[in-house]
C-alpha positions in Angstrom: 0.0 0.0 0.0 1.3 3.2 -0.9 -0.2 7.1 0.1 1.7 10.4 -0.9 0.4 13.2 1.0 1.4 17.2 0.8 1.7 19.6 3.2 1.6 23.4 2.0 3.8 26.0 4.0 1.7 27.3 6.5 1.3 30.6 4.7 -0.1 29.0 1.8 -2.2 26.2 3.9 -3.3 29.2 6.0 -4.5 30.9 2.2 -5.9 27.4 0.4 -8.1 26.4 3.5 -9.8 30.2 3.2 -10.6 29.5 -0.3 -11.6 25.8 0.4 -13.9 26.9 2.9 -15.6 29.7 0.9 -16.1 27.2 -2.1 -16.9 24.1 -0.4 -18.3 24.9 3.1 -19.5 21.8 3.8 -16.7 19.5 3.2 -14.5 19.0 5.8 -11.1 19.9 4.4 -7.8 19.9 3.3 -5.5 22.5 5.1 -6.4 22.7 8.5 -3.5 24.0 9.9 -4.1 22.5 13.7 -3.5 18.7 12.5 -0.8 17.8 9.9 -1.7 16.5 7.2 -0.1 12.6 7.0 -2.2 12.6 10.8 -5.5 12.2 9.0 -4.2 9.1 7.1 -2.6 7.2 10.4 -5.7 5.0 10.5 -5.5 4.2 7.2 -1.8 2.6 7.7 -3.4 0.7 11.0 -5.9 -0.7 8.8 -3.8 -1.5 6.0 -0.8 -3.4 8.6 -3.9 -4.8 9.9 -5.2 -6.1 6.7 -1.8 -7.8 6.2 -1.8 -9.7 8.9 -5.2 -11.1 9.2 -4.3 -12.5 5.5 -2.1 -14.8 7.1 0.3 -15.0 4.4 2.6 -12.4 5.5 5.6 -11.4 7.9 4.8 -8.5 10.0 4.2 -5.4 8.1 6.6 -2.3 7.9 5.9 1.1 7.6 8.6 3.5 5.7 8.2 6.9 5.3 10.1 9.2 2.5 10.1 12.5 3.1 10.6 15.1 0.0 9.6 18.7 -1.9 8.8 19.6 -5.4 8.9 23.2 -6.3 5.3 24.5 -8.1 4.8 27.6 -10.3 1.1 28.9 -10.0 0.4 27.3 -13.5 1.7 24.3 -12.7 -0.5 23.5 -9.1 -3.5 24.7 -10.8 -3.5 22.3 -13.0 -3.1 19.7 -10.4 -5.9 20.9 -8.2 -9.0 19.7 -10.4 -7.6 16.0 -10.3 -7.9 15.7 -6.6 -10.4 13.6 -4.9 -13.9 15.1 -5.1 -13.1 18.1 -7.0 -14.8 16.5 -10.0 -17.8 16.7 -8.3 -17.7 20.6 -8.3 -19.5 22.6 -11.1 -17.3 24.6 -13.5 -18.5 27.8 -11.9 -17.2 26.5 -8.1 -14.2 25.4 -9.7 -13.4 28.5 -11.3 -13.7 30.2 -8.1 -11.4 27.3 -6.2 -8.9 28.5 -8.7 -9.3 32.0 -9.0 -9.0 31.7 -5.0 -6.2 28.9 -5.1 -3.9 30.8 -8.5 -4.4 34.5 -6.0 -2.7 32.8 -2.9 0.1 31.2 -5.1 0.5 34.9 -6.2 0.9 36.9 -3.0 3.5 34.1 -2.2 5.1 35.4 -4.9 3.9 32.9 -7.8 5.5 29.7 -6.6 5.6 27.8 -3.5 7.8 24.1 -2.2 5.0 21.5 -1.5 6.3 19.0 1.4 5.3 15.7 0.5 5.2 12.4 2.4 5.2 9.1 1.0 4.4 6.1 3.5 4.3 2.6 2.1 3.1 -0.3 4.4 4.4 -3.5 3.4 5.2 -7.5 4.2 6.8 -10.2 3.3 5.4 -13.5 2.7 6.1 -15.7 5.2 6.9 -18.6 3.2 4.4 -20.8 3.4 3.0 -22.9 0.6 -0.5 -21.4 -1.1 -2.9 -23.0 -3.3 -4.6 -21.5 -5.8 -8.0 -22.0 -7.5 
């Protein structure tokens, strides 16, 4: 199982969250700058580890975590931003505005930004036991 999960400065997660909220008030969030980010998914990992061993198959599971940045230009998050989870579901109209909103933030930070990304992976070896199949 694999997750990668960003983390804005807190400038611009401060900025996106206003812009979030506006647009989408009744979807609880990205950007809430009182919990990090990779927090929200810890229960995901539990359930994946979990998962893993109740399979039987496997040695116990590891989690790794890779920490890294990517530099964005304005043009280049925006583009990003309508592929995310649920934003599909938005008319064109809300997500002009989540852009307009979004592309004015990445301009008072002065037009680019470093996203801090975390990558987890939870994984296992088999345990070398004989499986059937079929």
């Amino acid at each position: 199982m694999l997750w990668n999960v960003f983390q804005p400065p807190p400038d611009l997660a401060e900025a996106f969250g206003a812009v979030y909220r506006r647009v989408m008030p009744d979807v609880p969030m990205l950007f809430d700058r009182a919990t990090p980010v990779l927090a929200g998914y810890s229960a995901m990992f539990t359930t994946a580890a979990d998962g893993i061993r109740a399979a039987g198959e496997f040695g116990d599971p590891e989690q790794w975590r890779f920490d890294w940045e990517r530099l964005y230009t304005r043009e280049e998050w925006l583009a990003q931003v309508p592929t995310f989870g649920g934003h599909s579901l938005l008319s064109p109209a809300a997500v002009d505005e989540l852009l307009t909103g979004i592309g004015a933030a990445v301009d008072a930070a002065g037009g680019s930004f470093t996203m801090g990304y975390a990558t987890v992976v939870v994984t296992a070896t088999t345990d070398g036991k004989e499986t059937r199949q079929g």
